[in-house]
C-alpha positions as CSV (number, residue, x, y, z in Angstrom):
1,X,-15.5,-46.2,-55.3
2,X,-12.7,-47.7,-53.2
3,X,-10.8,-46.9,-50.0
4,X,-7.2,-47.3,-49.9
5,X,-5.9,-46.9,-46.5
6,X,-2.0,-46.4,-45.8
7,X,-0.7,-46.5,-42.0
8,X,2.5,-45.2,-41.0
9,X,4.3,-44.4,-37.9
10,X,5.4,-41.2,-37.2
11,X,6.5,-40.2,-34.0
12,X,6.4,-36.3,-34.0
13,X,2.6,-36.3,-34.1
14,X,1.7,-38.7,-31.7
15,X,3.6,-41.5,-30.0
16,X,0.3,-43.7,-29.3
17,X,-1.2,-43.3,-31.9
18,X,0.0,-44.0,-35.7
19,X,-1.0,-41.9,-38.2
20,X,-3.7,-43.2,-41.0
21,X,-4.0,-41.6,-44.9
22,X,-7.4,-42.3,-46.1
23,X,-7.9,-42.7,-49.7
24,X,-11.3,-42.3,-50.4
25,X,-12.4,-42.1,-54.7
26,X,-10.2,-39.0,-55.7
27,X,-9.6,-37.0,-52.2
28,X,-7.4,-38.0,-49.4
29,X,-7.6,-37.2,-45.8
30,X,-5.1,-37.5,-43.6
31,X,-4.6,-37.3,-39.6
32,X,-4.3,-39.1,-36.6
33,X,-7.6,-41.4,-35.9
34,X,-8.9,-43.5,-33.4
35,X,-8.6,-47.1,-34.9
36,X,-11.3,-49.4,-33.3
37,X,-9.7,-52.4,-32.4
38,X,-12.0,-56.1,-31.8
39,X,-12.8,-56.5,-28.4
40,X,-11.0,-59.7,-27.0
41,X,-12.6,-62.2,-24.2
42,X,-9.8,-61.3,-21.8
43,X,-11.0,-57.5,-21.9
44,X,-14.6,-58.9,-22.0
45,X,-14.0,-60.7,-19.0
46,X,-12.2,-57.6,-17.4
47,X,-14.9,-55.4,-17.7
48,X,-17.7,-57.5,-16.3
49,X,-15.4,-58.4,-13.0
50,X,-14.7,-54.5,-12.9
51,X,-18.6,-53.7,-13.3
52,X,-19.3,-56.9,-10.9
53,X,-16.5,-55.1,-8.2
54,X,-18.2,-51.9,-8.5
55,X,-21.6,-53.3,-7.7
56,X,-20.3,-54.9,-4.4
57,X,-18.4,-51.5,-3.4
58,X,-21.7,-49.2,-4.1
59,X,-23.3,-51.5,-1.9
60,X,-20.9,-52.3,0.6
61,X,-20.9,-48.3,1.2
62,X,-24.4,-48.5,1.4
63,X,-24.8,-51.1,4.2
64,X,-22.0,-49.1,5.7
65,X,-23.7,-45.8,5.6
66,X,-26.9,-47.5,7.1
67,X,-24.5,-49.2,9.8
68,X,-23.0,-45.9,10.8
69,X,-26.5,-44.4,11.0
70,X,-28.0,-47.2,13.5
71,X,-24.8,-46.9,15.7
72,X,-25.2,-43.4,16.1
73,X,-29.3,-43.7,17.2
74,X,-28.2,-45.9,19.2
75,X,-25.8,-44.2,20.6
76,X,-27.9,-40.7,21.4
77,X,-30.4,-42.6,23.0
78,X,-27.3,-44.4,25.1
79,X,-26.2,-40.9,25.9
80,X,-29.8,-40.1,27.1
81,X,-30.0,-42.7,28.8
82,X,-26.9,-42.0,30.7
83,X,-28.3,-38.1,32.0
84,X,-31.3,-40.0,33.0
85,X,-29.4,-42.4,35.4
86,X,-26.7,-39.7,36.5
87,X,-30.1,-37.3,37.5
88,X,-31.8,-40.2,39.4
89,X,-28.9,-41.2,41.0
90,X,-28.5,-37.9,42.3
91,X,-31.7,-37.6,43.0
92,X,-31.8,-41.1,45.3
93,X,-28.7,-39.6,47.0
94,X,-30.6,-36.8,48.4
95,X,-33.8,-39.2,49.4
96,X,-30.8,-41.4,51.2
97,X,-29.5,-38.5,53.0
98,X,-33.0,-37.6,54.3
99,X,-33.9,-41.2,55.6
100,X,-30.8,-41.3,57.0
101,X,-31.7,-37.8,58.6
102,X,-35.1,-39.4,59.7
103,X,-33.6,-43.1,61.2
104,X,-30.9,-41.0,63.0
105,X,-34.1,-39.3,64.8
106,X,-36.1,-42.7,65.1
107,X,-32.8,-44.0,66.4
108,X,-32.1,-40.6,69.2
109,X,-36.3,-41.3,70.3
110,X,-35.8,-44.9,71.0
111,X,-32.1,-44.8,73.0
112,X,-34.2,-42.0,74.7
113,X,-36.9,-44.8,75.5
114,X,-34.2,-47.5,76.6
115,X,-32.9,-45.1,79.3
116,X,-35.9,-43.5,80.2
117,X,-34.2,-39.9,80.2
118,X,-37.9,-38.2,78.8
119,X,-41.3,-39.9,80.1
120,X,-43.5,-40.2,77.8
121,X,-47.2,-38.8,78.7
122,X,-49.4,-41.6,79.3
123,X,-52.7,-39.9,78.6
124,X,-53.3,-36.8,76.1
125,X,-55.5,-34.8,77.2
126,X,-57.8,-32.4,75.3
127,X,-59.1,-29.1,76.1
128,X,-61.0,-26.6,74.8
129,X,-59.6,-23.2,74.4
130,X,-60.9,-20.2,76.7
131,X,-62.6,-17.3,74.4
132,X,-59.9,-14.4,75.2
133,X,-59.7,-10.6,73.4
134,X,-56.1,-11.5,72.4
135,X,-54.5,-9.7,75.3
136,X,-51.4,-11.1,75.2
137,X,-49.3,-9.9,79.3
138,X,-46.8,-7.5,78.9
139,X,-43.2,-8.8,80.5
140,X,-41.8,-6.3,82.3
141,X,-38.0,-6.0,81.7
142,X,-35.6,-7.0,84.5
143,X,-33.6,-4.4,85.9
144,X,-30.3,-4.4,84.5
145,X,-27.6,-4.5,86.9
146,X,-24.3,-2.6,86.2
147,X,-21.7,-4.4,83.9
148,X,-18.0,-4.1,84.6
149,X,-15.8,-4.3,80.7
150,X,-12.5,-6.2,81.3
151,X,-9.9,-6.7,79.5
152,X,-9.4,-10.2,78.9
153,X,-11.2,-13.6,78.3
């Protein structure tokens, strides 16, 4: 048995492909078939600097997904961080308001003491409370004397 094979080009079936006619013992067959064509060096080379290209991209976009992961930890505990500071500060500015409160009264006790307007008791003295029923004196209002209303200030 032998194969004959015819090739012709005819352009109302495919303009890429040509068409093939098969010859094979008694029966042909005839269409439009892929033809395998011998792999050159230059599409040899092609291929493996493509496959060598995708490598580095997969990877580059998986160190860059890592990255971008890191960054953004880093980030949420920056903005954490960041309430934490805003709250203490507030925080200190109350305490500084409240020793500023309390120096301001340290301050008012000793310009008291410079110009001696208050004497300060020498001695404290400790006594003993009396035993009493709890009768507290009853004030007796003052009489009232008659208000005028004007008009006016």
């Amino acid at each position: 048995m032998s194969t004959n094979t015819s090739i012709s080009n005819k352009s109302e079936f495919s303009k890429s492909r040509p068409q093939i006619t098969y010859k094979y013992g008694g029966s042909v067959i005839e269409g439009s078939f892929y033809q395998v064509k011998p792999v050159t060096l230059q599409e040899m080379i092609n291929r493996r600097i493509n496959k060598t290209l995708c490598v580095f991209l997969l990877f580059t976009i998986a160190v860059t997904f890592i990255s971008y992961y890191i960054a953004m930890n880093y980030e949420a505990k920056l903005n954490k961080l960041d309430r934490e500071i805003v709250r203490i500060n507030s925080e200190n500015i109350d305490l500084q308001a409240d020793l500023d409160r309390y120096k301001s009264f340290n301050n008012v006790d000793s310009k008291i003491g410079e110009f001696k307007l208050l004497q300060k008791a020498d001695k404290v003295l400790e006594v003993t409370a009396m035993n009493s029923k709890g009768v507290v004196p009853v004030r007796k209002k003052a009489v009232q004397t008659k208000f005028d209303w004007t008009l006016g200030y």
